[in-house]
N, C-alpha and C positions, 0 to 999 in steps of 0.2 A: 266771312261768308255766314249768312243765319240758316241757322238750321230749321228744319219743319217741325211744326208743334201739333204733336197729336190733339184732334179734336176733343173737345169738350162731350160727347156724345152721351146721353143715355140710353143703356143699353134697355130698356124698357119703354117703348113707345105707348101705352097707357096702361097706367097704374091701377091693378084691382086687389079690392079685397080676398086675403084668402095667397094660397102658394100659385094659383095661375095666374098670369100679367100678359098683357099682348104685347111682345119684346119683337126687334128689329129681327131677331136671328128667327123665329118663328115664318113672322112676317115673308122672308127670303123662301122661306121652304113653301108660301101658297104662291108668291111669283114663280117658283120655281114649275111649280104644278101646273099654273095657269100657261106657261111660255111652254113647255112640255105639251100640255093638250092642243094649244095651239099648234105649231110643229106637225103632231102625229094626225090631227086632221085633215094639214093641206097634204101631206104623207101617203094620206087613204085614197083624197081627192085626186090623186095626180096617178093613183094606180101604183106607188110604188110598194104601199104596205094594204097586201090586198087583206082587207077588212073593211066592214062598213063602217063609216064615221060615227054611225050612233054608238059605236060598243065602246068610241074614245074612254066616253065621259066613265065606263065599267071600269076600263084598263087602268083609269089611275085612280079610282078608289081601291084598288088590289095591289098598284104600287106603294099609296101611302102606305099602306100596311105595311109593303115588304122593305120599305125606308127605314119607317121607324124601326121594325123590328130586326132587321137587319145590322141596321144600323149602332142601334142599343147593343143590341148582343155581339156585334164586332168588337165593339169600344171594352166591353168586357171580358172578353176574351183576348186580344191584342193587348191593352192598357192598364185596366182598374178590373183584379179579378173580383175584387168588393162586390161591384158591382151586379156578379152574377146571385147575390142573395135577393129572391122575390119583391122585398122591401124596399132594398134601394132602386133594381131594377124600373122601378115602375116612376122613378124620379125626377121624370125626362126634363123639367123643368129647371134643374138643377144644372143641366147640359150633360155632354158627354153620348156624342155620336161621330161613329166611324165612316167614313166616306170608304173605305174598301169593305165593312161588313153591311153597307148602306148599298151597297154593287153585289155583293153576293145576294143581299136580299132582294135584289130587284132581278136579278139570274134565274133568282130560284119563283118569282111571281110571276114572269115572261116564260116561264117552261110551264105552270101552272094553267095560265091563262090560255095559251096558245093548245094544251092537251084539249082545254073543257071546251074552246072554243073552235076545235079544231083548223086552228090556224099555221099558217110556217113559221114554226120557233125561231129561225134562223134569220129570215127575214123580220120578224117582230123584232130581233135582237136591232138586228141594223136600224130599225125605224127607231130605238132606244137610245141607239149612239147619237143617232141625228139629232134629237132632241134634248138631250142630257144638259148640254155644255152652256146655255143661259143660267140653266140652275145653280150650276158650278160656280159661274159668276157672282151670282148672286148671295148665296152661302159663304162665300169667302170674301166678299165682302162686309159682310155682316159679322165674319171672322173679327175683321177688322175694325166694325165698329164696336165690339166688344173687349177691345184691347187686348183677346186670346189668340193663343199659337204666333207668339212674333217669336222675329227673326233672332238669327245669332247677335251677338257683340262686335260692333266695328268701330268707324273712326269718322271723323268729322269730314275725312275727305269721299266720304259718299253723301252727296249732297242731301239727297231726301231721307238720309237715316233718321231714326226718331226715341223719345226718350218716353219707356210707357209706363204710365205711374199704375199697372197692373203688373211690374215687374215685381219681381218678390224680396227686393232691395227697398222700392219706394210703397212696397206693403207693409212693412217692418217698420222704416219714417213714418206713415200716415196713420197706422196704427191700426189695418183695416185687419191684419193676420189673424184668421182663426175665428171671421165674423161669417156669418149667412149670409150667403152671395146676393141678396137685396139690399143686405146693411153695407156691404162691404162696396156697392157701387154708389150707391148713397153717401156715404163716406169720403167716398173719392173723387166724384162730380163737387162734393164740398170742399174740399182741401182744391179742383183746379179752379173755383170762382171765389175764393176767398183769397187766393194769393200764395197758399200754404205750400202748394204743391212746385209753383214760380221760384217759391226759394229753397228749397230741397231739390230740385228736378237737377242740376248741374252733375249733380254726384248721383248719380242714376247714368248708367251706359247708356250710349247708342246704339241704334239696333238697325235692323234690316227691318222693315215695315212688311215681309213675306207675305203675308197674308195678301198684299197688294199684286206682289206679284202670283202667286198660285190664282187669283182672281183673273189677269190678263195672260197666263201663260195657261191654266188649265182650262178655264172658261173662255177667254177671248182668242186665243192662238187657236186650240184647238177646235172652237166654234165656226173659226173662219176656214181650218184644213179642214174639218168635214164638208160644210158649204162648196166650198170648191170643189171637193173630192164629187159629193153627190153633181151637181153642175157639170162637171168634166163627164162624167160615164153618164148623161141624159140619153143620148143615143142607144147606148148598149149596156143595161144593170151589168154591175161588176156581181158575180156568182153569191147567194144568199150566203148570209153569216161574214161576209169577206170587209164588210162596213164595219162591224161592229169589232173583228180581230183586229181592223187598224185604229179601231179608236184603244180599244184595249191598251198596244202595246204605244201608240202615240203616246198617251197618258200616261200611262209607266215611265216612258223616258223621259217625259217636262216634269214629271211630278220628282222623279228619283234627283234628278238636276237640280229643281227648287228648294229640296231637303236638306243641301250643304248650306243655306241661306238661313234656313227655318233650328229656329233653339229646337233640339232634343226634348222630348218628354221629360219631364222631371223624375217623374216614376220608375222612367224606364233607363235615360241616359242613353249610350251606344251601348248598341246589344251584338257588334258582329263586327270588330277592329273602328274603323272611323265611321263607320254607317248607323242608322235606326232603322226602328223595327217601320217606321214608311217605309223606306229604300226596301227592305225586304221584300216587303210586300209588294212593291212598285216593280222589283225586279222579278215576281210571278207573275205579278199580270203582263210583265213584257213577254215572256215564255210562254203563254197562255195564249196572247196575241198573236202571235208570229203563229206559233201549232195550228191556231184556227184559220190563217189566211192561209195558211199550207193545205191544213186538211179540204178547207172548201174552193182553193183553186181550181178552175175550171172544172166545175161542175155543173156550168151552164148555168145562162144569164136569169136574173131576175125576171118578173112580172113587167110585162113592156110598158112602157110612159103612155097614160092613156088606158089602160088595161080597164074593164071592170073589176074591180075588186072581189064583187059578192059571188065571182063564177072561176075565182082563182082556185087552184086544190090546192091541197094541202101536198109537201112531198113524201 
């Protein structure tokens, strides 16, 4: 049986002068934005997220913010404490963003926005859930085209495992260890079209391709259970905040489940018997979920299908 051969990919879709390059993984975070605005306008339209469409285009210039810096500052606090020196910090090119400090930061921009706008926080949240999960796709894809965050170590009898010559086995062969993450993919797109990589790859593990899967189980599973979810309650809004505790604690358990697929952090290894420091955290956000569908049960339905937005109050 042949096995799947990770793409030839550069992770830099055009090459500039200088430390900034317009790379794939970049790229994912404006589809993310654009499929996001999209989303929260038909959102506004339909009366479920009562605000005017015009203020979309505000809401996620207030989100990029609370991405990146969210985001930034999770990875640094969760992962690479280095990170929290000003210097490195501001390195964002270099990678190193957390999807759960990348979610507190977007918590803490929708309680923000929602005070100055006086909007309902809780339904903003829910309009946030709804639209998150393209992005998710999208970014983990782009995981993927950068050969970071693969899977554990398996066996040739999962057919689509794969051998990533960004392992830190076939860093050591190619000789990339210890280079600037431009030279070092430069490097290694040249050892896989000269052959180099062809005859060293055998002795490089198989791996779980996760990044693939976090892409169709946190972006596309979950994309389709909210879709549904909103669809099903058309009739009658499930009670504000109660959308967004089920995406919470949804995410929590695909995410915590994909984590026994996904190699550990290098830096970190297991932090808590056979789990990581995801799983930890996946396992608050499921506690967090569940508390918030608890706390906002039946506290009466949403803004009705249809509703004007501009004459909803605030609760």
């Amino acid at each position: 049986m042949g096995e799947v051969l990770f793409p030839a990919f550069d992770p830099v879709l055009l090459d500039l002068p200088g430390p900034f390059d317009i790379r794939w993984y970049g790229l994912m975070y404006v589809v993310a934005f654009i499929a996001g605005q999209t989303i929260l306008t038909r959102l506004c339209r339909s009366g479920f997220l009562p605000m005017p469409e015009q203020r979309v285009g505000d809401l996620i210039l207030w989100l990029v913010v609370g991405v990146l810096v969210g985001g930034r500052l999770g990875h640094a606090i969760f992962y690479e404490r280095q990170n929290l020196d000003p210097r490195h910090f501001i390195e964002v090119w270099k990678g190193g963003l957390s999807f759960h400090g990348g979610l507190v930061g977007v918590l803490v921009t929708v309680a923000l926005f929602a005070r100055k706008a006086k909007l309902p926080g809780w339904r903003l949240g829910d309009a946030m859930a709804l639209a998150v999960t393209p992005g998710i796709f999208a970014v983990r894809c782009a995981n993927f085209i950068n050969g970071e965050l693969f899977g554990r170590v398996t066996t040739a009898s999962v057919p689509w495992a794969m051998r990533f010559p960004t392992d830190s086995w076939a860093a050591t062969v190619l000789g990339t260890t210890g280079l600037e993450i431009r030279e070092r993919e430069l490097k290694t797109l040249q050892a896989m079209h000269d052959g180099t990589w062809q005859r060293v790859m055998h002795d490089v593990p198989l791996r779980h391709p996760s990044q693939i899967y976090e892409a169709l189980g946190e972006g596309l599973l979950m994309g389709v259970v909210m879709l549904l979810l909103y669809r099903a309650t058309r009739a009658r809004r499930l009670s504000s905040g109660v959308y967004g505790g089920i995406f919470l604690a949804g995410y929590g358990v695909v995410r915590f489940g994909l984590e026994f697929f996904r190699e550990p952090d290098p830096q970190l290894g297991y932090v808590l018997g056979p789990f990581t420091r995801g799983q930890q955290l996946c396992f608050a956000m499921i506690v967090v979920g569940l508390g918030i569908v608890l706390l906002r049960r039946g506290k009466g339905p949403g803004p009705e299908p249809g509703a004007d937005p501009a004459v909803q109050p605030a609760p």
